[in-house]
Structure formats: structure tokens, C-alpha cells
N, C-alpha and C positions, 0 to 999 in steps of 0.2 A: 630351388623352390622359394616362391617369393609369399611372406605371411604375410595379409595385408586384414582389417578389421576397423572400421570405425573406433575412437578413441571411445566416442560415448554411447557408444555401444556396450562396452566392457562395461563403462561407471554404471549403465542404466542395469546391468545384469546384474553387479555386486550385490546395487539396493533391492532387487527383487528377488535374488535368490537368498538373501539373508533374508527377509520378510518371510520366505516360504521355508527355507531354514529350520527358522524358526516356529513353526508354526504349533506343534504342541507347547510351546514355552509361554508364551506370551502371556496366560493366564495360570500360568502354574505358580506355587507358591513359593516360596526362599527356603530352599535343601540341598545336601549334596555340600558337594566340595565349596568351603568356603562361605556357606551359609554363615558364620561366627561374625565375620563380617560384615555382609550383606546386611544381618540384623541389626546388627552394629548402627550400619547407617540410614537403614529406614527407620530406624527408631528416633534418631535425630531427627529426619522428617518428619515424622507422624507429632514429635512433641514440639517443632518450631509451629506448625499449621493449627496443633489444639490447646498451646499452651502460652511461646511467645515467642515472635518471630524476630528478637533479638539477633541478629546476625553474631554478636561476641559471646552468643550465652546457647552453644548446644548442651542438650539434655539430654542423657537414656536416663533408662529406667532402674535400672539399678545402681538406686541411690539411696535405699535406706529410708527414713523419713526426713532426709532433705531435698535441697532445690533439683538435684542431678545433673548441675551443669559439670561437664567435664570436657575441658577443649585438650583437642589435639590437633590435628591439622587444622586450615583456615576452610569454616563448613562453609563452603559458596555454592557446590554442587546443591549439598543437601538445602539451604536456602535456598534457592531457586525451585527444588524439586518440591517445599514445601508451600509455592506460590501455586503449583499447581493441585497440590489436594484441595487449598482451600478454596478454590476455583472450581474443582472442575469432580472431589471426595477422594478419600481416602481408597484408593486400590492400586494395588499393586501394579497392574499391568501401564498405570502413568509412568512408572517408575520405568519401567519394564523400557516406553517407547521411547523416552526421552532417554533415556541411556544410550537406544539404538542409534539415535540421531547425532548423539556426541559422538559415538563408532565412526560415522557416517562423515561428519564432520574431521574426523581424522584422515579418515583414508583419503578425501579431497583436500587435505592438507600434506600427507605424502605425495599427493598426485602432483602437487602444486612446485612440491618441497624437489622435485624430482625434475619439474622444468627447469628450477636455477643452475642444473648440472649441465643445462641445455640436453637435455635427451627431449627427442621426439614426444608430441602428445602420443603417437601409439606406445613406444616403450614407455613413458612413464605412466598409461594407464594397465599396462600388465603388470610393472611396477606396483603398482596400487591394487591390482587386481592379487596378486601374490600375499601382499600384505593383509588385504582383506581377511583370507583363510588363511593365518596364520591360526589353531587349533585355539590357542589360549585367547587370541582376541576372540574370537568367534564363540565364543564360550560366555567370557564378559562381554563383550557388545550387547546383550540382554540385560546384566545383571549389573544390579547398583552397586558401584563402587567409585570414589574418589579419584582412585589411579587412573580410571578413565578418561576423566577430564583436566589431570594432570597433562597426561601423557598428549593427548589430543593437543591444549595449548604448546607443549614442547614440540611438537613437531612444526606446527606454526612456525614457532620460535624458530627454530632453527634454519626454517625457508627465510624468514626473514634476515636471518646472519648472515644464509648464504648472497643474498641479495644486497646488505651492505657489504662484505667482502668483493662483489664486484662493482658497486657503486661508489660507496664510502659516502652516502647521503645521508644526511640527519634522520628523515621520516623512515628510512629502514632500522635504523638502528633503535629508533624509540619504542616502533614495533615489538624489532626481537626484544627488546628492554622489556616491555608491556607483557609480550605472552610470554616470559621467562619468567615475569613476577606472577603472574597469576599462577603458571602451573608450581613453582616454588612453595607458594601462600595454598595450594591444595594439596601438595604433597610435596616434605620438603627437601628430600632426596635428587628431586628435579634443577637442582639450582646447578649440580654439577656438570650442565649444559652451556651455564657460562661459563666454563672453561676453554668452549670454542673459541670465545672471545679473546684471549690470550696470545695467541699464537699473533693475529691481526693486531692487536695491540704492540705486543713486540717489536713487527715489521713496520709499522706506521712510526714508531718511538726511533730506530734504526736509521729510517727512511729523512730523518732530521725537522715531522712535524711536531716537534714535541708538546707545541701549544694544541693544538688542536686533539691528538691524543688523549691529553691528560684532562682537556676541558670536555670530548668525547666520553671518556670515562667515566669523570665526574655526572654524565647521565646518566649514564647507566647504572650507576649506583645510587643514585637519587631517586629512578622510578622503581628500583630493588627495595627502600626502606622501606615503606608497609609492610611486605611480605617478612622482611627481618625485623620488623619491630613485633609483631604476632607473636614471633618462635620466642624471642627473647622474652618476653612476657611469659608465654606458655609452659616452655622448655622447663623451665623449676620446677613447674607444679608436676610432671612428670614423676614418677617411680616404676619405670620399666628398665632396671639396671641395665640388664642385657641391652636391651637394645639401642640403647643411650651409651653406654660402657663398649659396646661392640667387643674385638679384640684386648682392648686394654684391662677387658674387662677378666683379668688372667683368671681368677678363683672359677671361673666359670666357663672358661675357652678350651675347646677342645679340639687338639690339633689334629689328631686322628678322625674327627667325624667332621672336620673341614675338611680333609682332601677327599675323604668318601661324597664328601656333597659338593665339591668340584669337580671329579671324575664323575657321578652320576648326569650333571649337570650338564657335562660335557657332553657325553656319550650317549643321554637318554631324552633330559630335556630340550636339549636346544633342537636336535633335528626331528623327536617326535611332537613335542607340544607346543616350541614358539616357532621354528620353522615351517614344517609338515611336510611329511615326505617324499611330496612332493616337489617340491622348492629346494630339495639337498643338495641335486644335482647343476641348478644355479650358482648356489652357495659355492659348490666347490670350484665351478668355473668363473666365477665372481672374484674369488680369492687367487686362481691364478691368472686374470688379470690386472688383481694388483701387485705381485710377483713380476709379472712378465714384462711389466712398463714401471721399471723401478725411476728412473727419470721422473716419473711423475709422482712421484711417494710423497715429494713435499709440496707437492700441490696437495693433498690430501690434510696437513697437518689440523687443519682447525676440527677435521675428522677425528684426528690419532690425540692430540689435547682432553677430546669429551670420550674419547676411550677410555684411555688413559687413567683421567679422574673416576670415572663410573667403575673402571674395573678395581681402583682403589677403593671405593663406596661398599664392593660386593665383596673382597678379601676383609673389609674390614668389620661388616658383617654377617656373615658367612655363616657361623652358626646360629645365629637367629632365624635368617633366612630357608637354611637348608633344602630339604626336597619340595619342602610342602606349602609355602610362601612364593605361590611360583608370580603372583602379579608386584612385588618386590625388585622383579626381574625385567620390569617396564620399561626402563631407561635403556637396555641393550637392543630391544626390536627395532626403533628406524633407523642403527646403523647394521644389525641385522639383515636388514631388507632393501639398506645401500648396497650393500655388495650382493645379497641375491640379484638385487636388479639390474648390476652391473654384470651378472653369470645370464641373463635371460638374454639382452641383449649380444650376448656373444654365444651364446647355441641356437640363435633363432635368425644368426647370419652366420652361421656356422658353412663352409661349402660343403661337410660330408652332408647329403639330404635326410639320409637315417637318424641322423643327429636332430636334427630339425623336426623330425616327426615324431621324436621321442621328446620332445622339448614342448611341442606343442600337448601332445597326450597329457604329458605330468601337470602344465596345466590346466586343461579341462578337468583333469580330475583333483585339482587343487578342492572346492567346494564339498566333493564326496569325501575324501579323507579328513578332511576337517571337522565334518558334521558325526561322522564315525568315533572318531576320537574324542568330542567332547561330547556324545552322546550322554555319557554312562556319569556325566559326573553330575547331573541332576538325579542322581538318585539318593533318595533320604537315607542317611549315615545312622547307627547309634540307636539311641531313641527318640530318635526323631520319625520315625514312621508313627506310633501311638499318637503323640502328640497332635502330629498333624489329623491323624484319624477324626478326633475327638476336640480340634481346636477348637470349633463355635461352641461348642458344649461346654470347653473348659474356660470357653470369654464368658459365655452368658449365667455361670456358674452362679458367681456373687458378681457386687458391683464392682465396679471399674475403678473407683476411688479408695475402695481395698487395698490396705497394704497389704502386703503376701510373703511369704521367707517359697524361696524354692530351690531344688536341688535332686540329684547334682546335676550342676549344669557349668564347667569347666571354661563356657564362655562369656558369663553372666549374661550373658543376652538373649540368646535365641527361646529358651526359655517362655522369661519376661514378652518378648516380642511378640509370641505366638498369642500368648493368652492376655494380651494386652493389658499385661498390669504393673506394678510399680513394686518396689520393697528389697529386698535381701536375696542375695544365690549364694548356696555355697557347693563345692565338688567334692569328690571322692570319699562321702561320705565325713568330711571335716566340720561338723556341728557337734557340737556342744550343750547340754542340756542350760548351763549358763550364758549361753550364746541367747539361745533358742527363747527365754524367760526374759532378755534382754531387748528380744526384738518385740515381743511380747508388749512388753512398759512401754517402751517407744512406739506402737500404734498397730501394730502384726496382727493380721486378723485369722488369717488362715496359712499353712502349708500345703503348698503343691510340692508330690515328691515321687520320685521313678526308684527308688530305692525300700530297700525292709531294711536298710541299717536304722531308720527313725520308728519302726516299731521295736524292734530287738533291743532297742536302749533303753534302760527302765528309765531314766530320768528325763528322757526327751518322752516316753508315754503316758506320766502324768500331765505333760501339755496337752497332751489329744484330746480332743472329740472323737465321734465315733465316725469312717470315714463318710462323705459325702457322694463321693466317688469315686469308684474303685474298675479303673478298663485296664485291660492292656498294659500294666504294669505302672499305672499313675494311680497316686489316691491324693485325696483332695480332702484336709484336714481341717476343722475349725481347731483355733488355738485357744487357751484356757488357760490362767495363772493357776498354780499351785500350791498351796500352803506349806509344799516341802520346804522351800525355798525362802 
């Protein structure tokens, strides 16, 4: 049986059936898996477009009654994303399309990244097409986050390495230099891509160019400093032990719920929610033809180098990471979907026919499984169903310029984001009636709270008003100084 399909056919399907995909999402609101974050970063947006569009100075909102700037990655996404609210207003679904189109931009960056292999435009647009419904891309491919456009420049990146490893031309190398720093400077976990570069550098230094090597180098570390001059600045201001400390971080490393969230990881995530189970059966014949032409292994190596390092990255933070951190896990998908698409093309020239039409089935139904599986994760978590209920009610409650204390809320953001306001979160019920009298003095006007631990506490109810609002297990407090105190 011979498969034969227009290339751009496949790319024109990806973009329209993700469009239709997606078609309840688009205007839905930030809930469900991973919301923490989400809010996280349209809050950046929402206060570079109404506040200041400083590229070094992102802001959320919970900040107390200061400025709220708080940097961590380098916000270029959310910059840009704040070009368009104040263009075009403040709604989500901008967020929403331009996200889709970084997706978009990705998987025409695998497609691209998949000709330096020399594979056919048909194999490398099934390639692409595999990668598409990968569960978890197709999940974020709507939804704002960072990692996206990390990940997007790294793959760039990496078609352009592959492209100076068969050229050895300046302009390719400044390339991968270029999209290596950006996706670095947006997430900085991505840098460990230049390690493909190593293996090249070795064989060129070997090879007895040593000027041109080391003066090559010298570029590529030269277009790298911005992006490392960010972190080094940043990095102090940090206090996320764990995730700064990783493994070293012993008081707090748990070797037991490491190998539980490597075995999970193994056995659950990779082939339900970054592969889809669809794509397993590549996978596995992917991996035995890299077995089966062991001769060719070290043609592989600038592959086995950015392995290598990233599988170092995820041992070394492994419990931060864990089950639930699955977009952490971004740097493994385009060599992921190297070897799946190394498995496509070898069942889909397979001479058993049966083979073939089992290769073909898995994937046409690559799209179905994928849509299936990240169905469910927009669904509102926690207390987050009230809130959203009751959101315009709890924006237009008071003013906007209201500071507010609110709780609990374990993310400090999602919160704050919904109801569009600024001030204080604390979780699990950890307030303080001297907390509370503190935030108070400093400009606190009201509490919003999903809990009766702040009525039950006598000293936190001489701060109350009487409530304001009372749904769904939110009440909505004026706050008032007390003479106890």
C-alpha cells in the first residue's frame, strides 16, 4: 500500500482542526489545570497595558501596597501580549489567539526542523501533524503561558543547529544563537539546548580548526549575554528554595516521591498526555530504529548531548516538578516527536499492509484522542467555580483602586486576577488578627474571603464590617481599625 497526501494538506488541517478543536474555549475564562499560572501571566499583561509597559518592570497584583513588580523569567511574551490589549482591550480571547498562533508557529518549526533530517515534506508534515496533538500541547496551545513561546523559539533553535552542523555557516549559527537566547530569556531551563552545540564544537576543535571554533564560540556566547545577564540580576531576588536548591536542596528532597514521580512519569505521562496514544506505537518503532542502526548512534550525538543535559535538569528537579508541573516537561517533546517521527515513517513503509493501516488509523485519530484527554482539564477546580459565578459582581463590588487582603488563595493570584484587584492573599486559613490590623494601616480596604476561619476568630472580627457579600461561600468584608489593638 502506497500513502500518498499533499504535505499542505496535513499543515492546512492541523490549523483548522485546532480552531474547531477548540471551539468552546476560545472565550472561556482561565480555570482548570493550571489556572495558578495562567493568572499568573495575564496579570503581567493586564498591568504592563494599564499601568507600565516597562519591559524590565513586570507586575502582579499581589503586592501589598507596593509597586508589584516581581521578575522572574524575561516577560517578552506577556509584553507583546500587552501591545495587544491596549490596541485592540482587555479580553481574554486576544490572549487566547495569539497563543494559538505561537502553537502554530511551533509545529511549522518542527515541520521545518524535520527537513534538516532530510525527511520528505510528506513525512515531515505527519511529523508535525503527530506533534500537533500531542494532549498537553493541545491543551496549552490556547492557553497563556511562557513555556509556549519558549519552547516554540527552541525548536527554531534547534532546526537551525541542525542546519549549521551540516553547513558550518556563520548565518546559521547566529540563528540557532538568536532563537536559543530568546527562548533561554523566556524560560530559563531552555538554555540546556545549547548543549547540542557541544558535541559540534568538540568535532570541529578535534578536526584541528581551532581558530575558527573558538572564535565560532565566542558567538554564540556573545548573542547568549542578555539573556544571562536577566538571570543574574534576577536570580537573587528569587526565594523559591526548592526550586532554585533542586536536589541539593537535601532538608527538602525526597528520594521516595522522586522515583514515584519518574515511574508515574514514565508509565503515565509520557504516553498519555505528551505523547497520545496514539503516537505510542511510533514511538516504540522509532526507538527500535534507533537500536536497529546502531552505526548511526553517533550521528545522533548533538541529539544524545541535549538529552542528556535536560534529563539532568528533570533528576535535578524532580520534586518540584513532580506529577503536576506537567508544562516543566517542554524541553523533552521535540526529541519526543524525533523518534516518534522516526517510528511513522518506518510503519507507514512498513511491507506488512496491516501494519500500514494500523499506522494510518492511529493517525487520523490522533486529533480525537487529544481533544478527549485535555477535555476535562478546563474544568473549574476548588473554589473557583463561585468565584467565577459571581466574578463581574465581585469586580464592580468596590473600586478597582481598593486595596483588598484575600484568602485563601494558595496561588496569590488567581484570586486577585479574577476580581481585578490589588493587595494581600494569604492560604490555609494563615492570618493573623495582627496581620490583618497591619494590612489595615497600610491601605486595606476590604476582605474577600472563601473561608469562616475569619469569622470564627475573635480578633480578626473586630476588623469586620458587616458582610457585603455573602454567595457561594465568598463574603466580602469592609475592614475597620479596632481599638483593641
Amino acid at each position: 500500500m502506497s500513502f500518498t497526501i499533499k504535505p499542505k494538506f496535513v499543515l492546512v488541517a492541523i490549523v483548522l482542526l485546532g480552531i474547531a478543536l477548540h471551539w468552546n474555549i476560545w472565550e472561556r475564562d482561565i480555570m482548570g489545570i493550571h489556572a495558578w499560572r495562567q493568572t499568573q501571566t495575564m496579570t503581567v499583561v493586564e498591568n504592563f497595558a494599564t499601568e507600565d509597559m516597562n519591559i524590565l518592570d513586570p507586575r502582579i497584583n499581589s503586592r501589598g501596597d507596593g509597586d508589584g513588580i516581581f521578575r522572574m523569567e524575561f516577560p517578552l511574551m506577556q509584553w507583546l501580549f500587552a501591545w495587544f490589549y491596549k490596541w485592540f482591550g482587555s479580553e481574554l480571547v486576544i490572549a487566547r489567539i495569539l497563543t494559538f498562533l505561537i502553537s502554530l508557529f511551533s509545529i511549522c518549526g518542527f515541520y521545518w526542523l524535520l527537513r534538516q533530517y532530510r525527511q520528505s515534506k510528506l513525512i515531515s508534515a505527519i511529523g508535525a501533524w503527530c506533534y500537533a496533538w500531542s494532549p498537553v500541547l493541545f491543551y496549552y496551545s490556547v492557553n497563556p503561558l511562557p513555556d509556549n513561546l519558549a519552547l516554540c523559539f527552541t525548536i527554531w533553535s534547534v532546526a537551525f543547529l541542525k542546519r549549521y552542523q551540516a553547513d558550518s555557516a556563520i548565518p546559521s549559527l547566529v540563528l540557532f544563537a538568536l532563537f536559543l537566547s530568546l527562548a533561554t530569556a523566556v524560560k530559563l531551563p531552555f538554555i540546556l539546548f545549547g548543549a547540542g552545540y557541544i558535541p559540534i564544537f568538540i568535532e570541529q576543535f578535534k578536526s584541528g580548526k581551532i581558530k575558527s571554533s573558538i572564535g565560532q564560540s565566542l558567538i554564540l556566547g556573545f548573542i547568549l549575554l542578555p539573556a544571562s545577564a536577566w538571570y543574574l540580576w534576577v536570580i537573587p531576588q528569587w526565594t523559591n528554595t526548592a526550586l532554585i536548591g533542586g536536589a541539593s536542596a537535601e532538608h527538602s528532597f525526597d528520594y521516595q516521591s522522586a522515583l514515584n514521580t519518574i515511574w508515574g512519569t514514565a508509565h503515565s505521562l509520557v504516553p498519555e498526555l505528551f505523547l497520545n496514544y496514539g503516537s505510542v506505537l511510533f514511538l516504540l518503532f522509532g526507538i527500535g530504529v534507533f537500536f536497529w542502526k546502531k552505526k548511526k548512534v553517533r550521528s545522533f550525538k548533538v541529539e544524545l548531548s541535549m538529552l542528556f543535559f535536560i534529563s539532568l535538569y528533570y533528576l535535578y528537579e524532580v520534586n518540584m516538578i513532580g506529577l503536576v508541573h506537567d508544562y516543566y516537561l517542554f524541553p523533552f517533546l521535540p526529541l519526543l516527536f524525533l523518534v516518534a517521527t522516526a517510528g511513522v515513517k518506518r510503519v507507514l513503509n512498513h511491507p506488512a499492509n496491516w501494519l500500514q493501516y494500523v499506522g494510518i488509523s492511529a493517525l487520523v485519530m490522533l486529533p480525537l484522542t487529544a481533544y478527549l484527554r485535555a477535555e476535562g482539564r478546563w474544568t473549574p477546580m476548588g473554589n473557583e467555580t463561585g468565584l467565577l459565578t459571581h466574578k463581574e459582581e465581585l469586580r464592580n463590588l468596590i473600586p478597582d483602586d481598593a486595596l483588598v487582603v484575600v484568602g485563601n488563595d494558595p496561588s496569590t493570584h488567581i484570586f486577585l486576577y479574577h476580581i481585578h484587584k490589588k493587595g494581600w492573599t494569604f492560604e490555609q486559613d494563615w492570618l493573623t488578627s495582627e496581620q490583618l490590623k497591619n494590612h489595615i494601616d497600610k491601605g486595606a480596604k476590604f476582605l474577600y474571603s472563601n473561608t469562616d476561619f475569619v469569622e470564627q476568630n475573635d480578633g480578626i472580627g473586630q476588623l469586620l464590617g458587616e458582610p457585603i457579600f455573602d454567595k457561594d461561600g465568598i463574603r466580602v468584608y469592609p475592614l475597620i481599625k479596632s481599638n483593641r489593638f
